[in-house]
Backbone bond lengths (Angstrom), bond angles and torsions (degrees), N, CA, C in turn:
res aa  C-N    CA-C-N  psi(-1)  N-CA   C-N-CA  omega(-1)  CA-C   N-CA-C  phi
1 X - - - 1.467 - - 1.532 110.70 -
2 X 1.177 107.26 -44.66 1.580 109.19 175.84 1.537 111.56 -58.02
3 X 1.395 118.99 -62.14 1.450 104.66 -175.57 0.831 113.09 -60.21
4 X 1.877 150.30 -16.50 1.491 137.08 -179.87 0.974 113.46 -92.39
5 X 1.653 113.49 -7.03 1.909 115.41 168.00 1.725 91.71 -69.44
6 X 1.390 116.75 -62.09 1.159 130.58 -178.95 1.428 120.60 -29.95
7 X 1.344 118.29 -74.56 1.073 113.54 155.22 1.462 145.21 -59.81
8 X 1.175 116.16 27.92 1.845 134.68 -174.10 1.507 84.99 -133.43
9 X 1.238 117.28 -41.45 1.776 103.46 -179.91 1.543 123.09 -60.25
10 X 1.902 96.24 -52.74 1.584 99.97 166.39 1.350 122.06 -59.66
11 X 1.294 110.09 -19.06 1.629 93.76 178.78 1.233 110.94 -93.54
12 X 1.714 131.34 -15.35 1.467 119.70 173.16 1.337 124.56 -89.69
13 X 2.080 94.91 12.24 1.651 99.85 -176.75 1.860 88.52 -92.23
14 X 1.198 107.68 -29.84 1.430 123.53 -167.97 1.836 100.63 -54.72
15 X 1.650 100.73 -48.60 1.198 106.17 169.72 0.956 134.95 -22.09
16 X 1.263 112.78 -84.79 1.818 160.96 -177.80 1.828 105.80 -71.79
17 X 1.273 98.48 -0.47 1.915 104.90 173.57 1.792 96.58 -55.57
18 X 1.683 119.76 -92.17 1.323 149.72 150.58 2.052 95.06 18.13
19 X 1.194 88.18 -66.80 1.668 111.76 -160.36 1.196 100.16 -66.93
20 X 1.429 124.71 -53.86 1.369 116.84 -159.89 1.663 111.42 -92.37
21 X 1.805 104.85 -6.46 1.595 94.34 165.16 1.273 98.20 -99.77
22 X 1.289 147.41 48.48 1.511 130.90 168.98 1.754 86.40 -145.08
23 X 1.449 125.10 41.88 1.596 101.99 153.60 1.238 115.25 -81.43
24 X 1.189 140.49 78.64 1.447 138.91 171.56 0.971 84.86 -136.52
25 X 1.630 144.95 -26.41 1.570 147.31 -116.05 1.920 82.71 -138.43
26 X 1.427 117.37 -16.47 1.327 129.81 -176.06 1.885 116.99 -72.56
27 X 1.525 94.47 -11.00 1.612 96.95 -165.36 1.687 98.39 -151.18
28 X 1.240 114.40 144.60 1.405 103.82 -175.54 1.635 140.32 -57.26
29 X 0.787 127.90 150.15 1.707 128.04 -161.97 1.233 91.95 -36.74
30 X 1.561 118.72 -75.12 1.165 140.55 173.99 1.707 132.93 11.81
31 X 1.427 72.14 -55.83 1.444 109.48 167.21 1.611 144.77 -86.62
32 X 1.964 94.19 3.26 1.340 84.71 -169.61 1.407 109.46 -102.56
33 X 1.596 136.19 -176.62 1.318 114.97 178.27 1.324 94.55 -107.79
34 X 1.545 85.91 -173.25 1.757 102.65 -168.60 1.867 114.55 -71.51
35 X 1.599 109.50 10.09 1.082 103.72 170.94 1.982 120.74 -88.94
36 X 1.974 79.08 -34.73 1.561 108.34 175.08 1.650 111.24 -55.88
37 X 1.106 115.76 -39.50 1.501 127.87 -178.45 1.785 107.18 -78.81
38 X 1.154 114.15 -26.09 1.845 106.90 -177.23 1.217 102.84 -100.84
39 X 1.911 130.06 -8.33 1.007 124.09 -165.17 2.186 85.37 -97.46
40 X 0.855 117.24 -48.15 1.494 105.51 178.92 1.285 108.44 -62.67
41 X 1.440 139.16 -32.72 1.672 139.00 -172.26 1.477 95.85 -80.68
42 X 1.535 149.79 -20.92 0.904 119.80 164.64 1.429 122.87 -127.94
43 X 1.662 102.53 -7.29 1.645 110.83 -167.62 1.687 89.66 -99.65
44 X 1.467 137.89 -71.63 0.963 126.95 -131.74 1.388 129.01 -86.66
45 X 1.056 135.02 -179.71 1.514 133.58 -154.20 1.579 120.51 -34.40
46 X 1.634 95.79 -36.63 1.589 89.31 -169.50 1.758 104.10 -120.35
47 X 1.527 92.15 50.17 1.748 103.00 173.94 1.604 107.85 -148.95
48 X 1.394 122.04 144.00 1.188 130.25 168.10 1.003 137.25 -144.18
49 X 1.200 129.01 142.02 1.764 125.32 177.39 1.737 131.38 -105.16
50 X 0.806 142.20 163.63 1.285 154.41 -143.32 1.378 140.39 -178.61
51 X 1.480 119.51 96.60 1.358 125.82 -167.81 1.588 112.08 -111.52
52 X 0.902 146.79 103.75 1.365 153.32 176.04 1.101 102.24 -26.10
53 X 1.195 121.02 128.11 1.756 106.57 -175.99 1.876 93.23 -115.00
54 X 1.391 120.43 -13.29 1.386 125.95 165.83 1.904 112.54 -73.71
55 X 1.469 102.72 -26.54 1.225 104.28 175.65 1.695 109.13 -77.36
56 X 1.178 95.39 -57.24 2.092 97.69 -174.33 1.952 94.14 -51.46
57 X 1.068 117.84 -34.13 1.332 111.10 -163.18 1.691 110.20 -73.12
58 X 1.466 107.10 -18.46 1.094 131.23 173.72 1.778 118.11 -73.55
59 X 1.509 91.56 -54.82 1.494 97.66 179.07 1.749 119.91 -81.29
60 X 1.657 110.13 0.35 0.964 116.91 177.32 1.451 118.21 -93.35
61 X 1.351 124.22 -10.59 1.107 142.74 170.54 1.842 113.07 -82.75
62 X 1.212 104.93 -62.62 1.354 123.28 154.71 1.779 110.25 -37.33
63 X 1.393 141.94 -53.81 0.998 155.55 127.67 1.754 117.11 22.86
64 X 1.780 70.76 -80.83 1.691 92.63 177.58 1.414 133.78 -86.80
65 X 1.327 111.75 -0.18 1.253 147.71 161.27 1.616 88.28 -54.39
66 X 1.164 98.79 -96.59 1.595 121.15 -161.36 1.946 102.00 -42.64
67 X 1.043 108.51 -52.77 1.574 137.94 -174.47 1.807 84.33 -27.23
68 X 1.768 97.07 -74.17 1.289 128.39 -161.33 2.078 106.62 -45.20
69 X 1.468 86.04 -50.69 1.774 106.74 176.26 1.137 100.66 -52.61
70 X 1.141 115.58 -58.95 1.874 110.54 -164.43 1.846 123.70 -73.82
71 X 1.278 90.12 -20.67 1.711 98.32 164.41 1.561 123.30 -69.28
72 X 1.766 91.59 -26.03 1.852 89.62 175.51 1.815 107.74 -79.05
73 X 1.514 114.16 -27.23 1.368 126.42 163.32 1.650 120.38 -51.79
74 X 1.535 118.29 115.67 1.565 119.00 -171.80 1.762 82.86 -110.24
75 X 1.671 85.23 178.54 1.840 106.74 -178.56 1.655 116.45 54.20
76 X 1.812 112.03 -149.91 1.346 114.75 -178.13 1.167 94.38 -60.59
77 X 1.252 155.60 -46.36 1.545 130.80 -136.97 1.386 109.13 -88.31
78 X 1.171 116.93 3.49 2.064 125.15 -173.61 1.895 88.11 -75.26
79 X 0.994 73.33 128.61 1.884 86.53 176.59 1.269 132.49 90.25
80 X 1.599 102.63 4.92 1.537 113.27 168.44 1.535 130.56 -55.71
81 X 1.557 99.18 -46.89 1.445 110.82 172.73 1.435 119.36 -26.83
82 X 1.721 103.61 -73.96 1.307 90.86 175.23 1.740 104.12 135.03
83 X 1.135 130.04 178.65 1.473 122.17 150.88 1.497 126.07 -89.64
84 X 1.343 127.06 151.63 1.408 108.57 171.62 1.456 117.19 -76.60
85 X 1.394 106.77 171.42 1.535 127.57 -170.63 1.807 102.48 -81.50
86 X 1.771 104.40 86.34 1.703 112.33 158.38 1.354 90.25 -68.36
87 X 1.999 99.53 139.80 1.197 114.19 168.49 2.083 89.45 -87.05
88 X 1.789 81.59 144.44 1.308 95.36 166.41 1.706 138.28 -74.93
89 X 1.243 112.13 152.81 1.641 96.57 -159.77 1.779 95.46 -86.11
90 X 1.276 109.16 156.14 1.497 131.08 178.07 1.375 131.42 -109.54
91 X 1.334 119.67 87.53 1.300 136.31 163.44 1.486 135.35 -42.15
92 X 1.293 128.72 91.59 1.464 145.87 -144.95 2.194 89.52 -108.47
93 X 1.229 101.25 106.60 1.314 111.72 164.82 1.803 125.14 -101.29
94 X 1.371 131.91 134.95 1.412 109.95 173.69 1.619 97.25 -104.17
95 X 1.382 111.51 94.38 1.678 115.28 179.79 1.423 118.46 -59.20
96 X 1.528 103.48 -25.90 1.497 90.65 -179.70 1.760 113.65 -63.44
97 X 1.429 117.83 -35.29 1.496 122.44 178.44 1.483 108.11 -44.03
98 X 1.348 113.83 129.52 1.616 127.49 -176.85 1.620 112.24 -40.31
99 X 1.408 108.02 -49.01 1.930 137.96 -150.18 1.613 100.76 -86.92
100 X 1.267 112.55 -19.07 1.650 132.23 168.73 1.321 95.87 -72.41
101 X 1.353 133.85 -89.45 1.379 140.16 -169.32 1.337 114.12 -60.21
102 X 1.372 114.88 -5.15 1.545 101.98 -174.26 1.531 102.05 -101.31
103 X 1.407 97.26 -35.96 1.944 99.20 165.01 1.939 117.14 -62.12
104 X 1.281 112.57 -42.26 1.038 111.69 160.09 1.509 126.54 -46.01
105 X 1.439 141.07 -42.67 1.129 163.21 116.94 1.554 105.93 0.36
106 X 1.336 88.60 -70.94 1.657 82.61 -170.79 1.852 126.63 -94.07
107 X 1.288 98.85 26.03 1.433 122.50 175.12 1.564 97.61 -99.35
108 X 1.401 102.90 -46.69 1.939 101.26 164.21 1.430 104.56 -58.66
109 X 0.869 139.01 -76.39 1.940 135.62 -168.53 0.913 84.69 -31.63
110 X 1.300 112.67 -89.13 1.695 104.34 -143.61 1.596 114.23 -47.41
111 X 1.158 136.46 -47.51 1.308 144.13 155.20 1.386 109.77 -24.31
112 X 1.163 122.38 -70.25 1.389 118.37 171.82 1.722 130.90 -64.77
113 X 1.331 95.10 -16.07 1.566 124.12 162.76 1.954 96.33 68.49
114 X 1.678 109.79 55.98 1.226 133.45 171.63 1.621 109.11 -44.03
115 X 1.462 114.70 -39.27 1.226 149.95 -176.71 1.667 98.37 -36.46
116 X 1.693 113.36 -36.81 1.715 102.89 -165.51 1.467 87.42 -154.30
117 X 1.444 127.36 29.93 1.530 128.53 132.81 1.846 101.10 -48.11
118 X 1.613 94.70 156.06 1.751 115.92 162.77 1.158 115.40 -85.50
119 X 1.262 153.22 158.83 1.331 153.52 114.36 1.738 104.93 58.30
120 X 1.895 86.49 -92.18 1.307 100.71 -158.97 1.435 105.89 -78.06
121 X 1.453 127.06 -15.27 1.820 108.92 160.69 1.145 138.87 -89.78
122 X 1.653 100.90 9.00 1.473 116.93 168.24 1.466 105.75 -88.32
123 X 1.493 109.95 -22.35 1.867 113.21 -161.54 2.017 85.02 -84.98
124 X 0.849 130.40 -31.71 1.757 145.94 -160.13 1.816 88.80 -88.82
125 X 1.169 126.34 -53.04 1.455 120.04 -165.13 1.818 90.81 -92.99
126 X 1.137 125.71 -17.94 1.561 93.65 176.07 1.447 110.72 -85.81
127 X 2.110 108.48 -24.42 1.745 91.50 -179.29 1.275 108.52 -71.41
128 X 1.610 136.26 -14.23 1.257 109.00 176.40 1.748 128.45 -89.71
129 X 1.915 86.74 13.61 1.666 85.14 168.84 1.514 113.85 -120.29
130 X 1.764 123.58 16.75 0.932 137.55 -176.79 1.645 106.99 -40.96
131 X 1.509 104.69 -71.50 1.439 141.48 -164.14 1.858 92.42 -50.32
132 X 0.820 112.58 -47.81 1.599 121.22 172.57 1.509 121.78 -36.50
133 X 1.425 89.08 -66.96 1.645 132.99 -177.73 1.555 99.63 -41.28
134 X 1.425 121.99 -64.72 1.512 153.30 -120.80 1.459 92.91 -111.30
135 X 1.287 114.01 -68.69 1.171 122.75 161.99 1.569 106.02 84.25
136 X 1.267 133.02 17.00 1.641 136.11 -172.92 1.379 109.27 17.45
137 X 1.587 91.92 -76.79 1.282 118.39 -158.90 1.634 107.51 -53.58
138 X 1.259 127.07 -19.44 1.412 130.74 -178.11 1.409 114.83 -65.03
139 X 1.389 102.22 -38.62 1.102 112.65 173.32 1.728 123.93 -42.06
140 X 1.036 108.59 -26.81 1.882 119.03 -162.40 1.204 97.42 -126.92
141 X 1.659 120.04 -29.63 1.948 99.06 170.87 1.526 100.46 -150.60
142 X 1.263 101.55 162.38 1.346 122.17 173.87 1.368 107.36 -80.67
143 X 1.468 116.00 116.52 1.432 130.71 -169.43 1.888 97.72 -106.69
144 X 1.408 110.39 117.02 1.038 131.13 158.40 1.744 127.63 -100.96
145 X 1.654 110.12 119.15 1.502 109.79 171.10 1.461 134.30 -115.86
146 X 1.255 103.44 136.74 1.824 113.44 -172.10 1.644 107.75 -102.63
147 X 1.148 105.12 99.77 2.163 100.50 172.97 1.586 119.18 -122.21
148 X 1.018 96.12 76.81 1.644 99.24 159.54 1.314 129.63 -23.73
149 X 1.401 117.32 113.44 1.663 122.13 -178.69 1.671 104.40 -47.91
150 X 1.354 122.76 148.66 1.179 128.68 -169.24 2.013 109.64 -76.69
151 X 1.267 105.60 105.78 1.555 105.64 -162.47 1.777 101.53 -55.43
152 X 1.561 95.95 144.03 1.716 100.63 176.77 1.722 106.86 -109.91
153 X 1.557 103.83 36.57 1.335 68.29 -178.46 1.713 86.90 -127.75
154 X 1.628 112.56 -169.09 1.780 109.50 -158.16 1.261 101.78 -83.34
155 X 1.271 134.27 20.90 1.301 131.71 142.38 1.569 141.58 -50.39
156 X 1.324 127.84 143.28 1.827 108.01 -170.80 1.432 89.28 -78.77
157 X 1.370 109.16 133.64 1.099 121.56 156.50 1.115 137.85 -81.79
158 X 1.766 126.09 138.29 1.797 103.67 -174.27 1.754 78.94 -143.58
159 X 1.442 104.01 -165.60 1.542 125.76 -170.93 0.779 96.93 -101.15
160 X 1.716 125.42 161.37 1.697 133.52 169.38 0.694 115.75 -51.13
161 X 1.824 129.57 160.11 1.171 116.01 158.52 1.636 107.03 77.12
162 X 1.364 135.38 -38.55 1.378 145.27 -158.36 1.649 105.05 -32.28
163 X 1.250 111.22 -52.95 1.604 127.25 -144.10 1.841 87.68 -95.29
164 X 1.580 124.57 -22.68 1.238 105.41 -176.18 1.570 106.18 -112.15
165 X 1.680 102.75 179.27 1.396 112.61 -152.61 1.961 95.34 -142.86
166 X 1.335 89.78 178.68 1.688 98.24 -164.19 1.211 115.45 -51.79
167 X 1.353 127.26 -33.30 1.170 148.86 -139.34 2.026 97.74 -113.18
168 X 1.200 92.28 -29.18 1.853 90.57 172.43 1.271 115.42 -94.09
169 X 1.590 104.48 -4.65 2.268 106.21 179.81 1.965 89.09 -118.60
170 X 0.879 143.04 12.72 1.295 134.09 -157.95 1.961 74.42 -90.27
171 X 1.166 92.50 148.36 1.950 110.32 -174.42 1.377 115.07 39.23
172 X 1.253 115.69 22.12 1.587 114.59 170.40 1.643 103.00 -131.58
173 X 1.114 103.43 15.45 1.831 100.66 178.36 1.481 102.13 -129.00
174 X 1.658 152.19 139.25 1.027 131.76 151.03 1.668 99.90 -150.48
175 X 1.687 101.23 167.11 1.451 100.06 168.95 1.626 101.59 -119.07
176 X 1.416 103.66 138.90 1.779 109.58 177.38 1.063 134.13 -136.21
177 X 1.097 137.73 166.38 1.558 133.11 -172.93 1.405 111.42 -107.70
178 X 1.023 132.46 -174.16 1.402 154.88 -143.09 1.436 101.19 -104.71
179 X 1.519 139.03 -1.28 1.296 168.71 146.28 1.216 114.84 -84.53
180 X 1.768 130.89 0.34 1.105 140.95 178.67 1.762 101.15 38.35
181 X 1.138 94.69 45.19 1.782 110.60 155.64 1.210 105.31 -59.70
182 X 1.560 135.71 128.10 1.612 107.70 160.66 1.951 92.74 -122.70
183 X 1.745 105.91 136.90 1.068 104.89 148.28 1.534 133.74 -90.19
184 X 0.916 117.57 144.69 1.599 109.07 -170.92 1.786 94.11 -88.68
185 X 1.652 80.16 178.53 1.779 109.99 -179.46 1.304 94.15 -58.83
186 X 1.640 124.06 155.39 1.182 123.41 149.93 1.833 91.19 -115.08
187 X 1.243 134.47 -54.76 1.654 138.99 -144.90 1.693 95.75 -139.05
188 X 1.337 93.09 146.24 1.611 86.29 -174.72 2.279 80.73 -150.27
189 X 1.562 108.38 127.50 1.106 111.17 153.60 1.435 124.09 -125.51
190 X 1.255 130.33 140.27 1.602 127.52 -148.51 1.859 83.08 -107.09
191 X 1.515 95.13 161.77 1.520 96.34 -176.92 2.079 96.18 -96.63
192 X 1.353 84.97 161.06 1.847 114.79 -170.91 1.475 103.97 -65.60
193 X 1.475 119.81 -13.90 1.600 111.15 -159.66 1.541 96.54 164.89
194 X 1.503 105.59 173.35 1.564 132.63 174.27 1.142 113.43 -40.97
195 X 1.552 122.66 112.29 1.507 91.03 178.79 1.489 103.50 142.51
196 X 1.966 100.26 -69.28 1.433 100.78 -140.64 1.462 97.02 -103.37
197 X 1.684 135.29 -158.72 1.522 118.07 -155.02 1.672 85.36 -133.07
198 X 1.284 93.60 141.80 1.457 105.99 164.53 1.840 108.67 -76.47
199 X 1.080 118.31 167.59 1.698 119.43 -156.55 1.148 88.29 -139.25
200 X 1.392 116.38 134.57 2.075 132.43 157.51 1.172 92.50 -125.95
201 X 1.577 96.96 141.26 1.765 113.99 162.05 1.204 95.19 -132.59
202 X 1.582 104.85 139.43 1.348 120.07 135.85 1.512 145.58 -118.64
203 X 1.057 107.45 148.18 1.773 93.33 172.62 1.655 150.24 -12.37
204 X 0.982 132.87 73.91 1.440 109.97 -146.56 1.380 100.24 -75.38
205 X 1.193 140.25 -13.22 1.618 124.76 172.48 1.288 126.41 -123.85
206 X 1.165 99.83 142.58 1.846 113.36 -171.91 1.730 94.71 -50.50
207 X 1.550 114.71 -175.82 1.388 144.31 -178.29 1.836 96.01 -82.19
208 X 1.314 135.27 -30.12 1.331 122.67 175.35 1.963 100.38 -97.56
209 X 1.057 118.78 18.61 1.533 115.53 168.15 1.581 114.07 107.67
210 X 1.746 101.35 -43.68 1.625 115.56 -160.00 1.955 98.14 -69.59
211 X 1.629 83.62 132.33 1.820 81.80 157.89 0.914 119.52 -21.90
212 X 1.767 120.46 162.32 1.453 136.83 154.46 1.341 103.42 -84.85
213 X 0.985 137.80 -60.56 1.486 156.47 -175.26 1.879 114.60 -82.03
214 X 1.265 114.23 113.90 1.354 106.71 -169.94 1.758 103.46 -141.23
215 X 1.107 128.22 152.44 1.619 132.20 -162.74 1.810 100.22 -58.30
216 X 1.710 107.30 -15.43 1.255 93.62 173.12 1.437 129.53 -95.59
217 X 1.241 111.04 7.02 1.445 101.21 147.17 1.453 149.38 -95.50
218 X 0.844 135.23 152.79 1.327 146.98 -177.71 1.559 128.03 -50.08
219 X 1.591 112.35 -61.08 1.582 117.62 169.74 1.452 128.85 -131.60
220 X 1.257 108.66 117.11 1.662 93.44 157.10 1.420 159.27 -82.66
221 X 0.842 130.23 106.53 1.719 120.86 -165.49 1.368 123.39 -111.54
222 X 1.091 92.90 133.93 1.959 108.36 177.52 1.481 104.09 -98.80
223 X 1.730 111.01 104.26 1.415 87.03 -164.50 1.841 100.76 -128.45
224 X 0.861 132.98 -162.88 1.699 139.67 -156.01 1.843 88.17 -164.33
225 X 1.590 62.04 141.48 1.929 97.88 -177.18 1.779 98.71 -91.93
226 X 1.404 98.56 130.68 1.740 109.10 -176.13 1.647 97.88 -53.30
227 X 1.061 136.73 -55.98 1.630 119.75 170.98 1.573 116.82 -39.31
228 X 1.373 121.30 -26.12 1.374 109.24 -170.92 1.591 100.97 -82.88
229 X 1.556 126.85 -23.71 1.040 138.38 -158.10 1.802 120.83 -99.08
230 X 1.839 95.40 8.71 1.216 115.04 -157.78 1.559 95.24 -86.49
231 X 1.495 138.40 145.80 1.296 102.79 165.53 1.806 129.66 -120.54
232 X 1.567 89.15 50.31 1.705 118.61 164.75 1.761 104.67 -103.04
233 X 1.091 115.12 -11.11 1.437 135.59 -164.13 1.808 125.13 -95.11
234 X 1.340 86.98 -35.06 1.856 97.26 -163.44 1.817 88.13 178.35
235 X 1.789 105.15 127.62 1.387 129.00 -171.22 1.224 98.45 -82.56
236 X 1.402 127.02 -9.54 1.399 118.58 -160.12 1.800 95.89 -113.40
237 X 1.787 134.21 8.06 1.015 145.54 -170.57 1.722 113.99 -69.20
238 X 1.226 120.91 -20.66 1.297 124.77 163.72 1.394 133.37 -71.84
239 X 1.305 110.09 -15.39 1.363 136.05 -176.98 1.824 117.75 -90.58
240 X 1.090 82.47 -33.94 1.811 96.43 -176.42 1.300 114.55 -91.54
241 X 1.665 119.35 139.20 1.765 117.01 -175.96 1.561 74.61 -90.40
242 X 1.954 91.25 -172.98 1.341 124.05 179.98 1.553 107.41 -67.43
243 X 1.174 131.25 -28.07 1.371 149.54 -157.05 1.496 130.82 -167.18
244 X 1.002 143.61 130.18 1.776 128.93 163.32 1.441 109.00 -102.28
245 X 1.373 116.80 127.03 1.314 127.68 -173.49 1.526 123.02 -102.46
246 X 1.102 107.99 139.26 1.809 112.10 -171.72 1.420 106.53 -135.23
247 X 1.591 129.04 119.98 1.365 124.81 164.34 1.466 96.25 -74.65
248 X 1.455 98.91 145.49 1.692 123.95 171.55 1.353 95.54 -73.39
249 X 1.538 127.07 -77.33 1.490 115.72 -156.52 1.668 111.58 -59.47
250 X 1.617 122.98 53.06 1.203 95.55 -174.10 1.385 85.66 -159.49
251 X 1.333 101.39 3.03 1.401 116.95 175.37 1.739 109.38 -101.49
252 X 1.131 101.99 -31.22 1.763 116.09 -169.22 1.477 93.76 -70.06
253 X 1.940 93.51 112.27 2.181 101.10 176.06 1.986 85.98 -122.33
254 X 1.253 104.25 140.61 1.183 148.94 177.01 1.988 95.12 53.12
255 X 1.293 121.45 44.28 1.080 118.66 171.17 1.623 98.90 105.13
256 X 1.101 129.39 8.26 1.658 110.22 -171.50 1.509 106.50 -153.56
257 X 0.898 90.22 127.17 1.548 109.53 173.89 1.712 124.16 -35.44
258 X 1.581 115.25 76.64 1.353 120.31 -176.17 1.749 119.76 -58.80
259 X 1.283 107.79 100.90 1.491 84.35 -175.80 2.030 78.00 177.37
């Protein structure tokens, strides 16, 4: 009797896993604070981060290089060198997911402090975040985003991806399932500057209509072709893992696969 209480417990803790890390998702956006909103933009299911750990290992050597140089340096000139170049970490968003844009949304309120607008400047600040909200374009593809932390060091800084174009990620970019499905690129827009996110879309439906992606699978991946990751190949190759990984069941809000 005990182990089948036991085992009905683990499985309704197993249940309630999903549920009990998505209470932010429990009360309306509206409502969440500005911790609720940075914890889905970078912590939650359909967000990720990424630091080269071949790059820091790189710049940590480099580091001590310089470190080493500047100790043989006496007077003003000790400290000219400089620090070395940490690659910056990379923030992987799935924008098409509702709970993405709605935290995004509400990182604007609070900023604008929507919170103790009247009436009519809440009715004025939500139409100009309607288009956000709604998202058309989600509708027809799965919009994936890449934004590079803004580099601090005296280098020009630009966004991932910045310098390339559709035609240089076309079969080296895909998202796939756990069936090593891969959909390819359909649209690729690179971001304007430091800062902002380069954009992939793909298709959201197969040639008979039905999703690619459905609550019954298991994983998602945003993944890169070992040539893109080469770094004789693409300047931006230190920055990027082999893959970005997403569990499905942790994505699924009121039964369906958010994304």
């Amino acid at each position: 009797m005990k182990t089948t209480l036991l085992t009905i417990a683990l499985f309704l803790i197993g249940l309630a896993s999903p549920a009990f890390g998505q209470k932010y998702l429990q009360k309306p956006y509206t409502e969440w604070s500005i911790d609720d909103a940075k914890k889905i933009l970078n912590e939650a299911p359909w967000s990720n981060q990424y630091q080269s750990e071949t790059g820091l290992a790189a710049s940590s050597i480099e580091q001590g290089t310089r470190e080493a140089a500047d100790n043989r340096i006496s007077g003003s000139e000790r400290g000219n060198l400089g620090r070395g170049n940490v690659p910056a970490p990379v923030t992987i968003q799935l924008y098409s997911a509702l709970p993405i844009r709605q935290a995004l949304v509400r990182s604007r309120q609070i900023g604008a402090k929507y919170d103790k607008m009247n009436a009519d400047e809440k009715a004025k600040f939500d139409a100009s975040t309607a288009g956000l909200l709604k998202c058309p374009l989600c509708a027809e593809y799965y919009i994936v985003t890449l934004t590079k932390a803004k580099d601090k060091s005296e280098r020009i800084d630009d966004g991932i991806f910045q310098t390339l174009t559709l035609e240089n990620l076309k079969g080296k970019v895909w998202l796939t399932n756990d069936k090593d499905e891969k959909l390819e690129l359909f649209q690729f827009t690179p971001p304007k500057g430091g800062g902002e996110s380069a954009v992939f879309f793909f298709k959201r439906k197969k040639d008979d209509g039905t999703p690619f992606f459905t609550e019954a699978d298991k994983e998602i991946k945003f993944l890169f072709a070992n040539e893109l990751r080469a770094p004789n190949n693409n300047a931006y190759s230190h920055l990027i893992p082999r893959a970005f990984d997403f569990k499905v069941s942790k994505m699924v809000v009121d039964g369906k696969l958010a994304f």
